[in-house]
VEXMIKOL-64895 format. One record per atom (N, C-alpha, C, CB): z, y negated, x; atom name; residue in one letter. Coordinates in pm, 1 decimal, always signed. Each point is the difference from the previous one (the first is absolute). Glycine has a CB too. Layout:
N
Z  Y  X  CA  A
...
***
This chain:
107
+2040.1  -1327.0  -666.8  N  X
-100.9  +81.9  +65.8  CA  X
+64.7  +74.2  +116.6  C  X
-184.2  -161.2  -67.7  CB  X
+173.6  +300.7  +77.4  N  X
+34.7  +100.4  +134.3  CA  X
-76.4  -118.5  +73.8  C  X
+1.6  +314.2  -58.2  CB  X
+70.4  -294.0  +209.7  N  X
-36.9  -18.8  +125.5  CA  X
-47.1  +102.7  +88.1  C  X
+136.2  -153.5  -37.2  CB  X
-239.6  +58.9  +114.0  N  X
-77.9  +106.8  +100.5  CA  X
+88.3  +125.1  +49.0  C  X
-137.6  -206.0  +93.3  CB  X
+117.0  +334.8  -54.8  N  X
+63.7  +65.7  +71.2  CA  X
-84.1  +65.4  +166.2  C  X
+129.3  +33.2  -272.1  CB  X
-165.7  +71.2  +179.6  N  X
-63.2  +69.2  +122.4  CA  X
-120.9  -4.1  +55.7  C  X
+124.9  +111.4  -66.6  CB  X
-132.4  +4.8  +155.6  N  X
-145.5  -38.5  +105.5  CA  X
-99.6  +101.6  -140.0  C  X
+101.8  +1.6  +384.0  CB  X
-47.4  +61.3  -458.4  N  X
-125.0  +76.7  -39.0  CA  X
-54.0  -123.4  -144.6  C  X
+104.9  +326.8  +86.7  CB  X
-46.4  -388.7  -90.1  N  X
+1.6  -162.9  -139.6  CA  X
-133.0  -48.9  +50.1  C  X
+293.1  -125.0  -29.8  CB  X
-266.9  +61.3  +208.6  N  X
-79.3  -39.5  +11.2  CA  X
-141.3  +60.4  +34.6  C  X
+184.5  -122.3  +13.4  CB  X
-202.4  +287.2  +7.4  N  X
-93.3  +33.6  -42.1  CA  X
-92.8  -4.6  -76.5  C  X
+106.0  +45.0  +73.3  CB  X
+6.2  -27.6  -205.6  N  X
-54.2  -17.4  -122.9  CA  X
-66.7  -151.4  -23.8  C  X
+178.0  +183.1  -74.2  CB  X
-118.0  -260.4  +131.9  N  X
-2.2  -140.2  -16.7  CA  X
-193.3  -12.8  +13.0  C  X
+308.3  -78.9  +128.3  CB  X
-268.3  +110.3  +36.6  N  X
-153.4  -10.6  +71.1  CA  X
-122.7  +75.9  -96.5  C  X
+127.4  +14.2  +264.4  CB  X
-116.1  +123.6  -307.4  N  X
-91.9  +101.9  -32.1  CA  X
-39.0  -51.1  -169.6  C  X
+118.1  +220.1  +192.6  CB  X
+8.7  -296.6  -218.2  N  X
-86.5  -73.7  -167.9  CA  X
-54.5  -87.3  -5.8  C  X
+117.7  +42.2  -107.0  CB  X
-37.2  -139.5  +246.1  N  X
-164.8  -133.2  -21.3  CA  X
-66.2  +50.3  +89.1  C  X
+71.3  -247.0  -49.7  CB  X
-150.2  +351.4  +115.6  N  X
-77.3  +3.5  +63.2  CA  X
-127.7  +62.9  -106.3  C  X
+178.1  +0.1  +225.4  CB  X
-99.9  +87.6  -351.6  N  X
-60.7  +58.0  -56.9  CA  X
-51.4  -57.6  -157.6  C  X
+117.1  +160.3  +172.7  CB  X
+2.9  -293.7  -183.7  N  X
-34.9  -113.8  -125.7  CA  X
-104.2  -65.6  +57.0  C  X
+226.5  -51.5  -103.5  CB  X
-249.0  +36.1  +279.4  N  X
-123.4  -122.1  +25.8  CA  X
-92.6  +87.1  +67.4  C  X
+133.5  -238.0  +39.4  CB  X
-158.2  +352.1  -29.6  N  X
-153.5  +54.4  -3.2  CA  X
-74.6  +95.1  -167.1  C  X
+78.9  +32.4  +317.1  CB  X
+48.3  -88.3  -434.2  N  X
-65.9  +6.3  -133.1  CA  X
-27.6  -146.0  -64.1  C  X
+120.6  +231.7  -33.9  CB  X
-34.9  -322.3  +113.3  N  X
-7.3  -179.8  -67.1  CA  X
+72.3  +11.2  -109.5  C  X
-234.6  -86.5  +55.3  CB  X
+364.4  +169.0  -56.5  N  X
+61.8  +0.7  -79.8  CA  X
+165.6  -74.7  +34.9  C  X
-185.5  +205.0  -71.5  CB  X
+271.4  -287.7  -29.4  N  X
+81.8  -44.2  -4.5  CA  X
+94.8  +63.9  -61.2  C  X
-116.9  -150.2  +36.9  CB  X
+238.2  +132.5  -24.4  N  X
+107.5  +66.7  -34.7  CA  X
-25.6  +72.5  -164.2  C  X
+149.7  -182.0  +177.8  CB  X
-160.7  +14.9  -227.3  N  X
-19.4  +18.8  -149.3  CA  X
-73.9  +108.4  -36.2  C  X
+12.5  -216.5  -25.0  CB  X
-164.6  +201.2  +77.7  N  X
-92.2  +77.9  -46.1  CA  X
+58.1  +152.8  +13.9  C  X
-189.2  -183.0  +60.7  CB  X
+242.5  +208.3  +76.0  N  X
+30.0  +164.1  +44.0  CA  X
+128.1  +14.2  -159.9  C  X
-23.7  +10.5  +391.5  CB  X
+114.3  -101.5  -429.0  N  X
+100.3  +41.3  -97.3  CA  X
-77.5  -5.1  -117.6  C  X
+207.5  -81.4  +110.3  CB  X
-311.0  +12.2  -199.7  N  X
-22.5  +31.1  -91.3  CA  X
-80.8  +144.2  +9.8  C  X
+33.3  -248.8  -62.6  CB  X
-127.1  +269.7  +147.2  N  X
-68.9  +114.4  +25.3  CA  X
+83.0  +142.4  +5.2  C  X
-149.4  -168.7  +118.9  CB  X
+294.4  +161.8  -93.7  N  X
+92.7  +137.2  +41.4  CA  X
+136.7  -50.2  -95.3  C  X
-93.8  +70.7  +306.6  CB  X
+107.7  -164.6  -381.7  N  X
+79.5  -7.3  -109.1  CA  X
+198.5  +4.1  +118.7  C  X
-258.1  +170.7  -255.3  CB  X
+224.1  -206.5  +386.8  N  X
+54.2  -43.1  +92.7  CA  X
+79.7  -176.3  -60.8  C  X
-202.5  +184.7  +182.0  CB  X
+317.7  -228.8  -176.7  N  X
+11.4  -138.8  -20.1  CA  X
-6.6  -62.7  +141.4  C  X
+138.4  +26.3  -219.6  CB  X
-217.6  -108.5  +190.3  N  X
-46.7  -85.5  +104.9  CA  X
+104.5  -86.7  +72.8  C  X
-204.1  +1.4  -128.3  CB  X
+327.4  +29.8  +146.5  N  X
+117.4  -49.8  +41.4  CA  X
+28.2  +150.2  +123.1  C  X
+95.2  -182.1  -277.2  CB  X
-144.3  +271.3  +187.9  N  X
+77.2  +120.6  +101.0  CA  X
-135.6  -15.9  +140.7  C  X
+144.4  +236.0  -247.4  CB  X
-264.7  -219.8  +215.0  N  X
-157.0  -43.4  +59.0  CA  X
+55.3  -125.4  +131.1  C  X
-184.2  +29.5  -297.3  CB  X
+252.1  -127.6  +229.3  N  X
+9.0  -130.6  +88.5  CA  X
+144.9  +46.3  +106.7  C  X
-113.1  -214.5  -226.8  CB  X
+238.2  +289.2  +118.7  N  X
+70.4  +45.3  +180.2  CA  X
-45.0  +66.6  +73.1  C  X
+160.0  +0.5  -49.4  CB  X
-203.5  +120.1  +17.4  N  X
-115.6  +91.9  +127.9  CA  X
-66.4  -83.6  +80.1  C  X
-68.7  +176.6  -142.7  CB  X
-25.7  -296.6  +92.6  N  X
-54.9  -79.9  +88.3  CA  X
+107.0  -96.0  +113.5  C  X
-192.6  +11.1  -205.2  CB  X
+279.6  -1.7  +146.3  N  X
+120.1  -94.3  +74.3  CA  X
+91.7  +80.7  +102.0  C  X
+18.0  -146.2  -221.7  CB  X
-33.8  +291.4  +187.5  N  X
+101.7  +79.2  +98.8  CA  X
+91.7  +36.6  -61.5  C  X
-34.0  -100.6  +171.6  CB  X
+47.0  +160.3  -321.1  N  X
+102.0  +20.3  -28.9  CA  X
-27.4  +185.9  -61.4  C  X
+76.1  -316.1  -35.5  CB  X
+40.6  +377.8  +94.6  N  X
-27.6  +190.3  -34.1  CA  X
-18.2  +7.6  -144.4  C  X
+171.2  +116.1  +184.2  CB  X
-257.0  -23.9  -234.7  N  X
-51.2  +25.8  -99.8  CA  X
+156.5  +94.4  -79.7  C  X
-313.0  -15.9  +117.9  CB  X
+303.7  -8.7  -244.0  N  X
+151.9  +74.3  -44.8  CA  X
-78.2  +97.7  -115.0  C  X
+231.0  -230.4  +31.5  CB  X
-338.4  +190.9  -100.6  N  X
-38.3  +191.3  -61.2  CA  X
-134.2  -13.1  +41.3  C  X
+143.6  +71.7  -250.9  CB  X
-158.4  +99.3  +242.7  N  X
-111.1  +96.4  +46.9  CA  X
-110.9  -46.2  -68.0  C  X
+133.3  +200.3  +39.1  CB  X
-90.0  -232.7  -166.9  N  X
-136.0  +10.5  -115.8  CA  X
-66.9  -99.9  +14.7  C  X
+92.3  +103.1  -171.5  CB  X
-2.9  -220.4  +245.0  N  X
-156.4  -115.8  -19.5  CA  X
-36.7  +7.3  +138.0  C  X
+59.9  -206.8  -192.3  CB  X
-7.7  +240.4  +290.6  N  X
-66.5  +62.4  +132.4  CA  X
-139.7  +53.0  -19.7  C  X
+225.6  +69.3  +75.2  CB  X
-183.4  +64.4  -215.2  N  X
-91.6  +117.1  -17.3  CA  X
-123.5  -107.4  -33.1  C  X
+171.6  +237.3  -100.4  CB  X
-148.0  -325.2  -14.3  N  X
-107.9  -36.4  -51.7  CA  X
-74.3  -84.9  +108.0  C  X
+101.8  +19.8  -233.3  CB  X
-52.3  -92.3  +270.9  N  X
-71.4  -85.7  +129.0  CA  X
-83.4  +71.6  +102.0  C  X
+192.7  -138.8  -12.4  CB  X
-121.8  +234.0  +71.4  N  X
-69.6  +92.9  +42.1  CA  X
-128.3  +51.3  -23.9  C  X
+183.6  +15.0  +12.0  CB  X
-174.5  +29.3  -173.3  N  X
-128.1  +69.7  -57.0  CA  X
-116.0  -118.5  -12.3  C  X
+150.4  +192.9  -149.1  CB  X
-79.6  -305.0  +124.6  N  X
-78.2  -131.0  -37.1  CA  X
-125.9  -24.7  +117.9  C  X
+244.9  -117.3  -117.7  CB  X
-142.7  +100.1  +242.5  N  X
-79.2  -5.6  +96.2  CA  X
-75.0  +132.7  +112.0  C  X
+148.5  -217.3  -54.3  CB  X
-194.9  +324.2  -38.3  N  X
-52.6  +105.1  +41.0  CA  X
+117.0  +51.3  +115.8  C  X
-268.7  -82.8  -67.8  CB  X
+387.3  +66.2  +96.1  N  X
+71.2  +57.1  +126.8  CA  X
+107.4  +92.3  -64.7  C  X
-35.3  -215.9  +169.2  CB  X
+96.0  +253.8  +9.6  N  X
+138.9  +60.7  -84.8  CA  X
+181.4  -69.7  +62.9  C  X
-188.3  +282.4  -24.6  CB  X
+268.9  -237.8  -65.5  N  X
+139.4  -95.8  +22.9  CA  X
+9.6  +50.3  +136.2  C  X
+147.2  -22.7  -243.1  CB  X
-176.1  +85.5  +311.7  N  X
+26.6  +4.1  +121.8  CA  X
-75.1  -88.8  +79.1  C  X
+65.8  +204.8  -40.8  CB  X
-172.9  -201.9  +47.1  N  X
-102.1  -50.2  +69.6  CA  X
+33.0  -182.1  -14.0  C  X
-186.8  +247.0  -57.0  CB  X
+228.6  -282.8  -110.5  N  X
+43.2  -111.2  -28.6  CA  X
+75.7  -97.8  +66.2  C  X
-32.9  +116.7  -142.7  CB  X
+189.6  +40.6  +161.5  N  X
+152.9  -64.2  +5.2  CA  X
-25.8  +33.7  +145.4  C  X
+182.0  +41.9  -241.5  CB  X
-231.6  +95.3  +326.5  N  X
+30.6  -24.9  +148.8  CA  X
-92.7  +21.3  +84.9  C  X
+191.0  +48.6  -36.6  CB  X
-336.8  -42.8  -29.0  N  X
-126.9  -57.9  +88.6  CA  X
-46.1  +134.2  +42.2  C  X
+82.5  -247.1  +100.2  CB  X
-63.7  +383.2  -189.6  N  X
-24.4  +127.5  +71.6  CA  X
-79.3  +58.3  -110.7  C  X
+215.0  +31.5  +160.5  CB  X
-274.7  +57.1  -122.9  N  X
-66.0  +42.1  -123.9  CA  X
-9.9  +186.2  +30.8  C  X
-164.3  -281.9  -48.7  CB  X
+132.0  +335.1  -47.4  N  X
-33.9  +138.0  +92.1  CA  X
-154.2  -5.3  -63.3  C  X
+266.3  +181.8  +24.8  CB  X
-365.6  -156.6  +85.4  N  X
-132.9  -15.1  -34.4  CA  X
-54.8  +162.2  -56.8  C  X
-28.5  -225.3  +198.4  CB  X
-39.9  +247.6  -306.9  N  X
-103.2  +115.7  -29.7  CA  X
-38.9  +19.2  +38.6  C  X
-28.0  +6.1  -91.0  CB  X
+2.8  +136.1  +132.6  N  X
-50.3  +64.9  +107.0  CA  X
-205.5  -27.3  -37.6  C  X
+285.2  +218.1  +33.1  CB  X
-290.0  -239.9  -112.2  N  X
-180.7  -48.0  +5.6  CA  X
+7.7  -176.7  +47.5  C  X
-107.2  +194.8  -258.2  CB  X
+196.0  -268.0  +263.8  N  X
+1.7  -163.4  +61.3  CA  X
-22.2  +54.0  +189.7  C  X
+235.0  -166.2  -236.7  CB  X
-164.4  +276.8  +263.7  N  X
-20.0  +32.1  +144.2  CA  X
-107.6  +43.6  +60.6  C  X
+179.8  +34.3  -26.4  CB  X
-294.6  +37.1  -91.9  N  X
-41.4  +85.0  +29.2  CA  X
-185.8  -112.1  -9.3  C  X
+248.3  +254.8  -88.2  CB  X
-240.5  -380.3  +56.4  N  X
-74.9  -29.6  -9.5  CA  X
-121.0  -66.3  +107.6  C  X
+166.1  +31.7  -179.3  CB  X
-248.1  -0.7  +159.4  N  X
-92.3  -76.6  +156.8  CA  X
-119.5  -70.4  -71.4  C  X
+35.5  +212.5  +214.5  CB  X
-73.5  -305.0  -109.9  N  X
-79.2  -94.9  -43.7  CA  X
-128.4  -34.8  +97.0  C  X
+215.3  -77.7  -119.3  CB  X
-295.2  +108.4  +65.8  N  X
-105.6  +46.9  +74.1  CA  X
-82.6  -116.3  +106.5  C  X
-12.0  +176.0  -216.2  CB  X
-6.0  -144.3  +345.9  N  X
-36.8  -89.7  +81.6  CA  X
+179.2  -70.1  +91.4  C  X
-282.6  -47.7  -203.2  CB  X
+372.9  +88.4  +151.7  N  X
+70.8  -3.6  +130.1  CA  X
+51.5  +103.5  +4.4  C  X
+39.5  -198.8  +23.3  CB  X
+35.7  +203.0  +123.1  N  X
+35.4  +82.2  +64.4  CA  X
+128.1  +119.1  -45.3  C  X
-110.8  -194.3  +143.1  CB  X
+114.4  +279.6  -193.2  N  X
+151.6  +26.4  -32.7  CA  X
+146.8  -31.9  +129.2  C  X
-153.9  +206.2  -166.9  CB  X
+245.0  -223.6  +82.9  N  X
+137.2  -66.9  +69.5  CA  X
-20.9  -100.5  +6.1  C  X
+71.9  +130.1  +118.6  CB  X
-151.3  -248.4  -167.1  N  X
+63.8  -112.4  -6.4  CA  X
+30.0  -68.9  -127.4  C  X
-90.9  -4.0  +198.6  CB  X
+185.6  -52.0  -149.0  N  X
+124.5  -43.2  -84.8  CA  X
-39.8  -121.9  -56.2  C  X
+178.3  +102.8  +136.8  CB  X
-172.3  -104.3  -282.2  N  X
-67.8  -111.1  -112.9  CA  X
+163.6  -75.9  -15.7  C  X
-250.7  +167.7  -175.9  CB  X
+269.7  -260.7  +165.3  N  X
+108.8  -100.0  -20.3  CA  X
-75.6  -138.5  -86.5  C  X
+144.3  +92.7  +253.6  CB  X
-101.0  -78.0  -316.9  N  X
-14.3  -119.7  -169.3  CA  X
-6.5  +46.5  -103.3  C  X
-115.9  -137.4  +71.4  CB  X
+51.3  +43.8  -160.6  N  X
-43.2  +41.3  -116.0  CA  X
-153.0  +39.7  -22.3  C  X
+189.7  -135.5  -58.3  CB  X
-259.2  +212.2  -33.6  N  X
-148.9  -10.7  -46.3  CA  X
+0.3  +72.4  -85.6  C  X
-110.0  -43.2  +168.4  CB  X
-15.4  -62.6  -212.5  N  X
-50.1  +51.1  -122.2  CA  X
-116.8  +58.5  -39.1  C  X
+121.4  -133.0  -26.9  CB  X
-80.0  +300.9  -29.4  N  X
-123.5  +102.1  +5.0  CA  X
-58.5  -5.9  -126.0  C  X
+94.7  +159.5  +157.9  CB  X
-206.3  -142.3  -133.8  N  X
-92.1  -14.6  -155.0  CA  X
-49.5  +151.7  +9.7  C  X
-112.2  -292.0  -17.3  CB  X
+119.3  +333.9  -120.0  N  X
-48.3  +157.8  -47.6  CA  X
-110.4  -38.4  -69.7  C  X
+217.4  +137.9  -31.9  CB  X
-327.8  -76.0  -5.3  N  X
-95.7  +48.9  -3.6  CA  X
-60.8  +124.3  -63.6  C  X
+54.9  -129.5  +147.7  CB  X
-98.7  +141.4  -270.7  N  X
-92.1  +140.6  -49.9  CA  X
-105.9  -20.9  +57.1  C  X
+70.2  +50.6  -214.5  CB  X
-69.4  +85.0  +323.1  N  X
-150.5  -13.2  +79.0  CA  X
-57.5  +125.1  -112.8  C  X
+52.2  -74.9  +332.9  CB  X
-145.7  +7.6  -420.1  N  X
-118.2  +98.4  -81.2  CA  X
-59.7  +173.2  +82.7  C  X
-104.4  -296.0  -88.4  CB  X
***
């Protein structure tokens, strides 16, 4: 097995179990789901640099994100994610977590 290397590993490290345990998902599950082997799934979790793109790619797509956002915690946001307001607070303040929006056909 590669050994840990770098600071952007452990990015990655952090941003997949943060993102395997707010789906309740385990290594396994994320590799059968993205055809990922669950060996490559378990060094990422351990700190070890990812060596191809493609199962990055798939993991990525798996978990709605992107390899950037994955591997170094950055994302570039759509210009309608900026543009959004939410009615009853104030604009400029700054939302930090997660949530979950429910859509709606209003008749």
């Amino acid at each position: 097995m590669p050994k840990p290397d770098d600071s952007n590993s452990l990015v990655l490290r952090k941003r997949l179990k943060t993102e395997l345990d707010f789906r309740a998902m385990t290594a396994a599950d994320l590799a059968r789901r993205t055809g990922v082997p669950k060996q490559v799934i378990s060094d990422w979790l351990a700190g070890v640099t990812p060596r191809r793109l493609d199962h990055l790619k798939k993991v990525a797509a798996e978990l709605c994100t992107t390899i950037d956002e994955l591997c170094f915690g950055t994302d570039i946001q759509p210009p309608l994610a900026q543009t959004v307001r939410i009615e009853g607070l104030p604009p400029g303040d700054n939302f930090v977590g997660r949530y979950e929006i429910l859509v709606q056909k209003i008749s």
